[in-house]
C-alpha positions in Angstrom: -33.0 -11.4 23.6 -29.5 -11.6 24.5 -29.1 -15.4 24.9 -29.2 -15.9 20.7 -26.6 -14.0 20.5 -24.6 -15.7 23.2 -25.5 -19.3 21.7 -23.9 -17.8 18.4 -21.2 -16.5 19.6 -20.1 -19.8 21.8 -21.0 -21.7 18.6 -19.0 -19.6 16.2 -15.9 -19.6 18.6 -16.1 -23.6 19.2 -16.0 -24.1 15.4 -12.9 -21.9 15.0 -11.5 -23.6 17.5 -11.8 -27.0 16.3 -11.0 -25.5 13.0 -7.6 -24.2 14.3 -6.2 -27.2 15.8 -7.6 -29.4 13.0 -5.2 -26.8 10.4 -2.4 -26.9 12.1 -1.9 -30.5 12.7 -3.0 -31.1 8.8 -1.1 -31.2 5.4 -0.8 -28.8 2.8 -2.7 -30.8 0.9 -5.3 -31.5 3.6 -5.5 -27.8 4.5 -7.5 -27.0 1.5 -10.2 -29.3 1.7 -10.9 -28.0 5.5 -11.0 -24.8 3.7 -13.9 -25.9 1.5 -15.3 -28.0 4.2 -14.9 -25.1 6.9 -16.9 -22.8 4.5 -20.1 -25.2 4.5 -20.1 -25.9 7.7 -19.8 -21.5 8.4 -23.3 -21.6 6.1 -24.8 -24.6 7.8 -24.2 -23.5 11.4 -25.7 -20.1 10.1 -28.6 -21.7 8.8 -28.9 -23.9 12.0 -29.0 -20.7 13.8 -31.5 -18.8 11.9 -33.8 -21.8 12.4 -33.6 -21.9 16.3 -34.1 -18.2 16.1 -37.4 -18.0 14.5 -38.4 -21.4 16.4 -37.8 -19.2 20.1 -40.0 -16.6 18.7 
């Protein structure tokens, strides 16, 4: 099914996009904790995903 990969996708790219303006209008010193934060969120959404998967199944 074509559309979970879609929803990923458009997902995955919103994030980074956020994520990239959020960076580069952020201090050094703020840059590291979007890192950390970034990285939990990248697991979370992955998890949300999975879930929504094996719910359309």
């Amino acid at each position: 099914m074509q559309f979970q990969a879609i929803a990923k996708g458009m997902a995955v790219g919103a994030a980074a996009g956020m994520v990239g303006y959020l960076v580069s209008s952020a201090s050094k010193s703020e840059k590291s904790k979007f890192k950390r934060r970034t990285v939990k969120a990248a697991h979370a959404l992955g998890a949300v995903m999975d879930s929504v998967a094996d719910l359309m199944r």
